[in-house]
N, CA and C atoms as an extended XYZ file, in Angstrom:
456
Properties=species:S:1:pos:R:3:atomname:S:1:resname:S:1:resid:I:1 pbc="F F F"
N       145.166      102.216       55.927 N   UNK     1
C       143.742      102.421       55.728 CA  UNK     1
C       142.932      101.462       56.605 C   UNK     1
N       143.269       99.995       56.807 N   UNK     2
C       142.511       99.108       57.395 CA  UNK     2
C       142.771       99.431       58.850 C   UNK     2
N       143.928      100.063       59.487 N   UNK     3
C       143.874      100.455       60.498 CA  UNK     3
C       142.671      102.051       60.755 C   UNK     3
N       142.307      102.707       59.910 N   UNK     4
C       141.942      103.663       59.921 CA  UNK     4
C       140.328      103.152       60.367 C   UNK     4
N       139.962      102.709       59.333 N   UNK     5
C       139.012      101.710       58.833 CA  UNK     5
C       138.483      101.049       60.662 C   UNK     5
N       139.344      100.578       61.418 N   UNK     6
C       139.214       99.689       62.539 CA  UNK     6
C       138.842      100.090       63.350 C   UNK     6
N       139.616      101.801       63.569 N   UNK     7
C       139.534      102.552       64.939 CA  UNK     7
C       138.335      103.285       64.438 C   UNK     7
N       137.551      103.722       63.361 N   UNK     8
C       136.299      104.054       63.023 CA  UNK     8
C       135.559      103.051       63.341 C   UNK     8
N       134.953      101.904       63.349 N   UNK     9
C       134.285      101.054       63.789 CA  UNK     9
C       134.186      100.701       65.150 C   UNK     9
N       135.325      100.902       65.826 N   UNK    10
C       135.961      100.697       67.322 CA  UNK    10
C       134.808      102.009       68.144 C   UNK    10
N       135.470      102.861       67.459 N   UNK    11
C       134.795      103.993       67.797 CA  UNK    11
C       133.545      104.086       67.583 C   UNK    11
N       132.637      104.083       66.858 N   UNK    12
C       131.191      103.499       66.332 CA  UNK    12
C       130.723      102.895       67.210 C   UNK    12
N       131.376      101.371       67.691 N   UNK    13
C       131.049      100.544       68.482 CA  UNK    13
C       130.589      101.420       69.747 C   UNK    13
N       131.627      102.075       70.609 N   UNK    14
C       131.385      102.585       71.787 CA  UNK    14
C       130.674      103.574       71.918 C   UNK    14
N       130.491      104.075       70.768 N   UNK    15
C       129.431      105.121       70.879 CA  UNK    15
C       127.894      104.586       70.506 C   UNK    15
N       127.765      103.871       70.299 N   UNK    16
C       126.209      103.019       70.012 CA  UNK    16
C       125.911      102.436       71.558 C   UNK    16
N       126.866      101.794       72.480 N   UNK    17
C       126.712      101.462       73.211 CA  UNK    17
C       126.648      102.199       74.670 C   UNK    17
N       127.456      103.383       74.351 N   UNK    18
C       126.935      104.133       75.539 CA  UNK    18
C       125.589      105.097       75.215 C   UNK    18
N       125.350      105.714       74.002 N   UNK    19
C       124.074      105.977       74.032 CA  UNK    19
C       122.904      104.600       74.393 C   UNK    19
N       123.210      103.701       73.886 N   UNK    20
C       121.529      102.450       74.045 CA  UNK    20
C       122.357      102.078       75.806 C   UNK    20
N       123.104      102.671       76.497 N   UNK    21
C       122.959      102.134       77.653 CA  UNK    21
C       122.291      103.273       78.462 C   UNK    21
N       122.468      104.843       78.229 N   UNK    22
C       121.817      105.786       78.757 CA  UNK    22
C       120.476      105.777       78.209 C   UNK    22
N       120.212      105.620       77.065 N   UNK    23
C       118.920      105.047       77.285 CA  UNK    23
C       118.181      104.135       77.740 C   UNK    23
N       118.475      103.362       78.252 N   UNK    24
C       118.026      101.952       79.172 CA  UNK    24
C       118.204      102.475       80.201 C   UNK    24
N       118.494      103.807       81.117 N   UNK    25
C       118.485      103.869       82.239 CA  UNK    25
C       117.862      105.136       82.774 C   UNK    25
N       117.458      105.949       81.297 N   UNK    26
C       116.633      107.182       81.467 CA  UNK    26
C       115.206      106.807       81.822 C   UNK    26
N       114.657      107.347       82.381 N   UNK    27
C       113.256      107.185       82.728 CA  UNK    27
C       112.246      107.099       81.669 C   UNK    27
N       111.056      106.559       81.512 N   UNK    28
C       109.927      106.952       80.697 CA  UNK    28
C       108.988      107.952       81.524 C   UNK    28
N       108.778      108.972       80.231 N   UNK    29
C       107.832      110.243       80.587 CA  UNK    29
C       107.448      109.425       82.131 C   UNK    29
N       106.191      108.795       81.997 N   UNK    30
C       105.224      108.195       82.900 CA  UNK    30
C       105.726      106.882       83.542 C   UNK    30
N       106.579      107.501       84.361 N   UNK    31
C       107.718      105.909       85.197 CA  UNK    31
C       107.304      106.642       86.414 C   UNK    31
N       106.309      105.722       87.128 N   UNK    32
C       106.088      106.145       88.579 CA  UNK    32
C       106.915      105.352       90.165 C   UNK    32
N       107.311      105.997       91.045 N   UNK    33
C       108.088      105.326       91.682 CA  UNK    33
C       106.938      105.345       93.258 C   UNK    33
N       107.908      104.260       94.032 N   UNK    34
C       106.857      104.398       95.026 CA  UNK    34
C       107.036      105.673       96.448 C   UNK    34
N       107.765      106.257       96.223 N   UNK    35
C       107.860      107.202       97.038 CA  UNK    35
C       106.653      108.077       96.465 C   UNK    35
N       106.372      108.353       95.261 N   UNK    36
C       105.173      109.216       94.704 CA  UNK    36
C       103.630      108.371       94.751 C   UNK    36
N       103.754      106.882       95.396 N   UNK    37
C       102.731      106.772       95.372 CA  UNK    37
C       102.801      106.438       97.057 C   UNK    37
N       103.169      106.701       97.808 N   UNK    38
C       103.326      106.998       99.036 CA  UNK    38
C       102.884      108.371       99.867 C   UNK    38
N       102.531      109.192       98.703 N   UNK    39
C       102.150      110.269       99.028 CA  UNK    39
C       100.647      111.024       99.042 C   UNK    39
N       100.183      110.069      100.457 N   UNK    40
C        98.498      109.842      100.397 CA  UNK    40
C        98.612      109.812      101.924 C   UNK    40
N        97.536      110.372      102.676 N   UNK    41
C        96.900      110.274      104.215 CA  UNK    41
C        95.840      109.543      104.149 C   UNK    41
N        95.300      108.872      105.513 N   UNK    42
C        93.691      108.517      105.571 CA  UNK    42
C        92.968      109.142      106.232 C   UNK    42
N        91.828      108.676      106.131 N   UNK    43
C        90.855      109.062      106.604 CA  UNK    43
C        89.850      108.030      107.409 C   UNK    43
N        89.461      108.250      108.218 N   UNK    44
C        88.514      107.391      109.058 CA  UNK    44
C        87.317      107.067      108.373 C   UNK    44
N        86.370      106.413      108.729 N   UNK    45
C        85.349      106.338      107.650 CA  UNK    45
C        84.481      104.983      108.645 C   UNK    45
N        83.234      105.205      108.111 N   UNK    46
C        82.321      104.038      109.042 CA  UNK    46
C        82.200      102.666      107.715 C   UNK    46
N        81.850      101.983      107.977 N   UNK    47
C        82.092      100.543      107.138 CA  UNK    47
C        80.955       99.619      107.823 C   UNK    47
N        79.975       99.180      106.663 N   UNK    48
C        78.861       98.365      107.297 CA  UNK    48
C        79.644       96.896      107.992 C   UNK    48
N        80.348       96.437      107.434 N   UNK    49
C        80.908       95.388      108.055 CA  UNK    49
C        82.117       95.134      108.735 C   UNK    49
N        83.059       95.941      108.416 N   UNK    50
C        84.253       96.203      109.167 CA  UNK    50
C        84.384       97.308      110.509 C   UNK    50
N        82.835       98.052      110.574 N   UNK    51
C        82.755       98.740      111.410 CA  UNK    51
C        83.651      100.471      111.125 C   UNK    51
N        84.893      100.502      111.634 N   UNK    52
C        85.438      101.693      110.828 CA  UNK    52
C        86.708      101.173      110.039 C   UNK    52
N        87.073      101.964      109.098 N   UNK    53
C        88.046      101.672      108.453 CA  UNK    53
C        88.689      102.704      107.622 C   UNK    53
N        90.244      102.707      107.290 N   UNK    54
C        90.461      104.241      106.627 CA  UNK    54
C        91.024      103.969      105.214 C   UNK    54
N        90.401      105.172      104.919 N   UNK    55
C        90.148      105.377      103.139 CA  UNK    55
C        91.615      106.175      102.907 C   UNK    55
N        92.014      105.947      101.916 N   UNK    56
C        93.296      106.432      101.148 CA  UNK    56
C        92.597      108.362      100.800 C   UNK    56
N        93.064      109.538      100.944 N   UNK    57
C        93.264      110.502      100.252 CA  UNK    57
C        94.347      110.486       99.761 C   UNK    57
N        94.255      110.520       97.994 N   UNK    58
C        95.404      110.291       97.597 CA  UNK    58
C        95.814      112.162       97.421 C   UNK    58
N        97.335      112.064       96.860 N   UNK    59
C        97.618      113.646       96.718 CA  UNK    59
C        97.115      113.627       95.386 C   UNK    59
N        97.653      115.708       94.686 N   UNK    60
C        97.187      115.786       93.386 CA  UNK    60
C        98.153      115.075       92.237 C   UNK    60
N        99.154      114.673       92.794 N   UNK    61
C       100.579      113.913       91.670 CA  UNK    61
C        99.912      112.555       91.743 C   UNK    61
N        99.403      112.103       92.844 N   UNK    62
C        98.693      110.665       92.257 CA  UNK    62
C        97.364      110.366       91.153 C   UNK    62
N        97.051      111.550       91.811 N   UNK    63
C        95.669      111.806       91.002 CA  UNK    63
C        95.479      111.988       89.627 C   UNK    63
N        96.677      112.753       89.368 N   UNK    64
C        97.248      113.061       87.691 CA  UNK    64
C        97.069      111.727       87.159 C   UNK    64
N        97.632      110.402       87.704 N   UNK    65
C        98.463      109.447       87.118 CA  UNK    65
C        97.230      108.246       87.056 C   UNK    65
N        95.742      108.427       87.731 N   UNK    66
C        94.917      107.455       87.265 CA  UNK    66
C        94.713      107.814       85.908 C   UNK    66
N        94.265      106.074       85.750 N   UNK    67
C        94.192      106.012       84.183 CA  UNK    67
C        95.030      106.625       82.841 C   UNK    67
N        96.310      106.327       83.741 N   UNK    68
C        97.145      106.884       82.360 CA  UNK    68
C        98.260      105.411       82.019 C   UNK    68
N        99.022      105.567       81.160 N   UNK    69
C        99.421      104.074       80.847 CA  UNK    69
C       101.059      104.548       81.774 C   UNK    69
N       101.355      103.544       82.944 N   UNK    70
C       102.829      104.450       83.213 CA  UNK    70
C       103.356      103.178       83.412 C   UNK    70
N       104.823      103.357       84.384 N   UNK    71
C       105.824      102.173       84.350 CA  UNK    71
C       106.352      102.408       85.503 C   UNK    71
N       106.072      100.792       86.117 N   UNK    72
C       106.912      100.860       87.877 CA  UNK    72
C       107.461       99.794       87.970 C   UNK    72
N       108.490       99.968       88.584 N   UNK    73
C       109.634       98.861       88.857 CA  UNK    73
C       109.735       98.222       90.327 C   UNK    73
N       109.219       96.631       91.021 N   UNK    74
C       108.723       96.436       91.936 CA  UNK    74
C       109.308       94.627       92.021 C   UNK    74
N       108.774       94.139       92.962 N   UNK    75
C       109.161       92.487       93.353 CA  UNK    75
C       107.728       92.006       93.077 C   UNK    75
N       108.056       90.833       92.054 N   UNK    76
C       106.691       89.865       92.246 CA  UNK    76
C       106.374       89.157       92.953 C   UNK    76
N       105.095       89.204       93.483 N   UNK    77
C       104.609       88.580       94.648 CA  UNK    77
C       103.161       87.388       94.406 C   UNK    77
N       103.326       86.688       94.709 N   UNK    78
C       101.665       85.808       94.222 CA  UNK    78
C       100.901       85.946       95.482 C   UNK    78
N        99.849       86.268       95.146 N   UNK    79
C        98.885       86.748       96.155 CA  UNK    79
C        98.034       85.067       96.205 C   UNK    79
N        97.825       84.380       94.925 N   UNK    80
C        97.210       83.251       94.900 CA  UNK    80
C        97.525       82.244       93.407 C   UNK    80
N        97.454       81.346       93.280 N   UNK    81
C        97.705       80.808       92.073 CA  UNK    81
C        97.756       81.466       90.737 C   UNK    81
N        96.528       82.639       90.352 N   UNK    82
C        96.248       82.843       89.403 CA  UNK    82
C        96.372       84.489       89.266 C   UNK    82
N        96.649       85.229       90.750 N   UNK    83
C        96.641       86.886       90.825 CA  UNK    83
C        98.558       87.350       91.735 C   UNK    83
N        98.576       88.088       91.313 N   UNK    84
C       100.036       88.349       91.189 CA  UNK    84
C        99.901       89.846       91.637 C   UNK    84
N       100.585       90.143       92.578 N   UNK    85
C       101.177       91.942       92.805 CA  UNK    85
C       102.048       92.191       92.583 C   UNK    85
N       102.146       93.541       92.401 N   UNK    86
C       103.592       94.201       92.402 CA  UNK    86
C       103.718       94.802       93.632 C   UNK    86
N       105.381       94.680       94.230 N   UNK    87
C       105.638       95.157       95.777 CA  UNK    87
C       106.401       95.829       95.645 C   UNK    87
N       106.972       97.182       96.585 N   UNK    88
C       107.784       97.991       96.734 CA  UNK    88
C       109.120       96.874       97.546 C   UNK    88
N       108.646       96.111       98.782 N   UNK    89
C       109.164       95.120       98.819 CA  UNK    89
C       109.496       93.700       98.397 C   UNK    89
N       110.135       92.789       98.739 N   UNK    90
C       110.401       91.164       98.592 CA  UNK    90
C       109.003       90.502       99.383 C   UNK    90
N       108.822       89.629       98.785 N   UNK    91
C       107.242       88.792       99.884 CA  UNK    91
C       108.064       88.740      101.525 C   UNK    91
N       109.092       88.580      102.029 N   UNK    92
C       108.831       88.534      103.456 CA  UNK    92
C       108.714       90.184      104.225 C   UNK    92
N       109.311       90.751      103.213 N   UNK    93
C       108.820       92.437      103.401 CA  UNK    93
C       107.647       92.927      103.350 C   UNK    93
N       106.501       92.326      102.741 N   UNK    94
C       105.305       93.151      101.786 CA  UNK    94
C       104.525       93.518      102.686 C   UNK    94
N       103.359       93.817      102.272 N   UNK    95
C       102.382       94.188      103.164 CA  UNK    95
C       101.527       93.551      103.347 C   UNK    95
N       101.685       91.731      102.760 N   UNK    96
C       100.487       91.063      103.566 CA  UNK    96
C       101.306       90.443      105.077 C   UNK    96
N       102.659       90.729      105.262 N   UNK    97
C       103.144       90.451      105.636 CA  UNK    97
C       103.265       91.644      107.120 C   UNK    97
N       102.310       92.184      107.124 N   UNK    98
C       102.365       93.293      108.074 CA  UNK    98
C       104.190       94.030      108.392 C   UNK    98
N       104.734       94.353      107.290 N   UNK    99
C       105.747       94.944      107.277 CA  UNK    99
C       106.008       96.275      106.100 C   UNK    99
N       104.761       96.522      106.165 N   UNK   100
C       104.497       97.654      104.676 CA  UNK   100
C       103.171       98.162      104.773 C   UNK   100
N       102.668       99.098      104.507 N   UNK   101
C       101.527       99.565      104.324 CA  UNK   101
C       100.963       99.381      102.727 C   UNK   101
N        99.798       99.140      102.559 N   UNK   102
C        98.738       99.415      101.602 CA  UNK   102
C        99.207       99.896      100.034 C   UNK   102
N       100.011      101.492      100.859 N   UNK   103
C       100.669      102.014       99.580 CA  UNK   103
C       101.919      101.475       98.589 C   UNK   103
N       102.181       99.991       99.914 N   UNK   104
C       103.803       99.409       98.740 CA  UNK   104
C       103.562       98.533       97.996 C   UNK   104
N       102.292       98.150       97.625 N   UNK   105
C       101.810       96.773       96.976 CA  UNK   105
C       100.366       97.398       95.552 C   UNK   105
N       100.618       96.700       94.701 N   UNK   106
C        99.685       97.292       93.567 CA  UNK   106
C        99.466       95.635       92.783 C   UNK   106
N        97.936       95.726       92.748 N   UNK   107
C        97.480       94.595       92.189 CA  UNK   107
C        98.201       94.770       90.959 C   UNK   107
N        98.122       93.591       90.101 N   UNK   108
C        98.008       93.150       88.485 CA  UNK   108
C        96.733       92.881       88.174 C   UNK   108
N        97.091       93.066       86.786 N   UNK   109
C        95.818       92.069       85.700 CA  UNK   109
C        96.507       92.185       84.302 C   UNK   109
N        97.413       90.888       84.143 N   UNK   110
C        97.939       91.036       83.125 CA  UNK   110
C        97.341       91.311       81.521 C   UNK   110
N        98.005       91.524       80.277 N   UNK   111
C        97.160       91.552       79.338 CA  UNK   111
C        97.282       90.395       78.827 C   UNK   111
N        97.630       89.643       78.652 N   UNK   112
C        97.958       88.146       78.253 CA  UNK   112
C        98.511       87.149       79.314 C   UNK   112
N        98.846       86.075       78.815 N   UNK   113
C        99.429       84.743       79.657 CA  UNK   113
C       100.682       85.333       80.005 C   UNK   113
N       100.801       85.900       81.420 N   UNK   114
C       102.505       86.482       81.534 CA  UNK   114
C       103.361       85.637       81.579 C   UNK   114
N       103.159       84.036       80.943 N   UNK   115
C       103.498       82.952       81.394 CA  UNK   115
C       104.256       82.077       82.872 C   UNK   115
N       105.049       82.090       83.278 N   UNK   116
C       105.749       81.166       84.098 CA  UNK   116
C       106.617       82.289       84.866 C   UNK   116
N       106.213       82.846       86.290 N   UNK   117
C       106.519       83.765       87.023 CA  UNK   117
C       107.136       83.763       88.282 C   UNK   117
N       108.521       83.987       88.619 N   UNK   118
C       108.866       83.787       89.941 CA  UNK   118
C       108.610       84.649       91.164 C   UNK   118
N       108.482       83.998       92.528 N   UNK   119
C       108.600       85.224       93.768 CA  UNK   119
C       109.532       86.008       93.769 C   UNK   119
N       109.110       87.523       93.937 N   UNK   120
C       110.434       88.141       94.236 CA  UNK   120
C       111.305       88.378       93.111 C   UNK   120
N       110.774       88.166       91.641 N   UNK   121
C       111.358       88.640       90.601 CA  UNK   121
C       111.435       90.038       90.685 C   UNK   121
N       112.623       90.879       90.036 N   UNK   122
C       112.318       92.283       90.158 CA  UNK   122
C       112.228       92.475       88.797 C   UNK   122
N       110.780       93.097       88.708 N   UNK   123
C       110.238       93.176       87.162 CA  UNK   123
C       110.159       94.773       86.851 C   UNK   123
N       110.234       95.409       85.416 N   UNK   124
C       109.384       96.608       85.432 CA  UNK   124
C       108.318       96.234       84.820 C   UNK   124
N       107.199       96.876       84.552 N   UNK   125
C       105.818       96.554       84.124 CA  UNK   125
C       105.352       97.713       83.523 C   UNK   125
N       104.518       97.946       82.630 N   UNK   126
C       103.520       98.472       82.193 CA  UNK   126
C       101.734       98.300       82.806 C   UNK   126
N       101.443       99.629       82.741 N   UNK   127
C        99.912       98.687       82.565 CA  UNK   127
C        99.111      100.327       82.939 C   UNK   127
N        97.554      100.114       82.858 N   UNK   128
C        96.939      101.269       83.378 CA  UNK   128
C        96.775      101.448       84.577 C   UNK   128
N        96.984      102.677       85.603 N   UNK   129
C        96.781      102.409       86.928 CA  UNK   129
C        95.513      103.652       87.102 C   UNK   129
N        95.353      102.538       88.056 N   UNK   130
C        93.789      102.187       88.422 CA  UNK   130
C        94.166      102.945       89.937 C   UNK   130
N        93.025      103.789       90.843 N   UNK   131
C        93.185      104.331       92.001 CA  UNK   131
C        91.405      103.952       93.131 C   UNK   131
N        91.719      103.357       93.978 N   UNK   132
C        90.739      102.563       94.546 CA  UNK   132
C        90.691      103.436       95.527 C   UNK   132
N        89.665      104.401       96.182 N   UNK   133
C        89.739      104.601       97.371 CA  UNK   133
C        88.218      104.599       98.341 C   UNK   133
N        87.816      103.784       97.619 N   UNK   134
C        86.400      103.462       98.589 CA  UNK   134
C        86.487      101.545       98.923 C   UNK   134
N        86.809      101.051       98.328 N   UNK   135
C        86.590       99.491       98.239 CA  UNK   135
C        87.632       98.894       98.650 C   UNK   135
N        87.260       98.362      100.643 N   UNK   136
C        88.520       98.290      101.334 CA  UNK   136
C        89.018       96.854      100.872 C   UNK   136
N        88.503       96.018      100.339 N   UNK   137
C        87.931       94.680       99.970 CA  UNK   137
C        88.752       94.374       98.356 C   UNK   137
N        89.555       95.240       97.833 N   UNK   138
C        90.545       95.763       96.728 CA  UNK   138
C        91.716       96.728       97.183 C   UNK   138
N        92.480       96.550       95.871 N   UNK   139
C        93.627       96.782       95.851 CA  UNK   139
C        93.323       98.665       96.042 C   UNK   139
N        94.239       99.333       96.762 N   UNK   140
C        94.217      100.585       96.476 CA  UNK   140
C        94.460      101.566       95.034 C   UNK   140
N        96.031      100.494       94.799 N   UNK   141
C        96.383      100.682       93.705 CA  UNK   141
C        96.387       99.260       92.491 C   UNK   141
N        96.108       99.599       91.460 N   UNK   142
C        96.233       98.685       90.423 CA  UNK   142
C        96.587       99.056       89.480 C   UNK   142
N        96.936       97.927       88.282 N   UNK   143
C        97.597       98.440       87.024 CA  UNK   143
C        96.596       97.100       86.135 C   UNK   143
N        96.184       97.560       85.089 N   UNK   144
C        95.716       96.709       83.700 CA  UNK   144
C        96.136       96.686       83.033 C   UNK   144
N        96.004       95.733       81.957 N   UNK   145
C        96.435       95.339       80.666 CA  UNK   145
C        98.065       95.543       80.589 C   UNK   145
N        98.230       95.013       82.053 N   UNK   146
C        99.989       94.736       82.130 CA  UNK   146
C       100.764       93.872       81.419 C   UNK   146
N       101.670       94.849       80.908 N   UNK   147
C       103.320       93.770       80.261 CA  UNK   147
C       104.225       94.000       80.836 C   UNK   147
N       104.812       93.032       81.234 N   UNK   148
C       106.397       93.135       81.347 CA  UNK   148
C       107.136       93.597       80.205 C   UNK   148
N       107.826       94.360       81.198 N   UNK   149
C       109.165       95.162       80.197 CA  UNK   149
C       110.419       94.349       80.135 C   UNK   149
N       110.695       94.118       81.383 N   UNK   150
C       112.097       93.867       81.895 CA  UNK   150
C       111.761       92.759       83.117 C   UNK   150
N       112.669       91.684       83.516 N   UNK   151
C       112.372       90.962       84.337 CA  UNK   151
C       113.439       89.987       84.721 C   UNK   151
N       114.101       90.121       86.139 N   UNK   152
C       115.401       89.934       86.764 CA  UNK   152
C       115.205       88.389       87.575 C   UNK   152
């Protein structure tokens, strides 16, 4: 019986663990990746102070996704002491780094103290995303009232 008893629990065991591991690797509904937010042209445009400059047309799959609460998985980057991005790349990859365009980098604004944050962490995040396409002087893309999910 206690052998019976063992290989039921054994068994239990592995089956709890491969379901909570396929779930940790299934997507959420609203998990946006950056190939889908890559999927935008510009446009030329006159600019009182920059003279000309080009504006993001985003597509209609980006467009869906302002202001909805979704989840992207990216490298942390500090833009300055106190403001933080998310990158498709590592900081010597990114795009202040003229090795990325516009579309691989998405501001933060956390919802709380995200406390004590490394470069180049690979985090997933939460938050609302935000779609900028007039204000060259801001982020194109952003996310609010961000949490970390997960963080490597």
């Amino acid at each position: 019986m206690k052998t019976y008893l063992t290989l039921f629990f054994i068994t239990i065991s592995f089956i709890h663990y491969s379901v909570a591991e396929s779930l940790q690797n299934k997507p959420v509904k609203d998990t946006i990746t950056w190939l889908i937010l890559n999927d935008l042209e510009y446009k030329e445009a006159p600019h009182e102070v920059y003279g000309t400059v080009y504006l993001p047309e985003f597509s209609k799959g980006v467009k869906k996704l302002a202001n909805k609460q979704v989840v992207i998985k990216g490298y942390l980057v500090p833009v300055d002491k106190t403001t933080w991005a998310l990158s498709k790349n590592t900081y010597a990859a990114c795009f202040f780094c003229g090795k990325a365009g516009p579309e691989t980098v998405i501001g933060l604004t956390f919802k709380g103290d995200p406390g004590k944050l490394k470069m180049d962490a690979n985090a997933t995040v939460t938050g609302k995303f935000i779609l900028n396409g007039k204000d060259v002087d801001d982020w194109m893309y952003s996310l609010t009232d961000v949490e970390i999910i997960s963080i490597k």
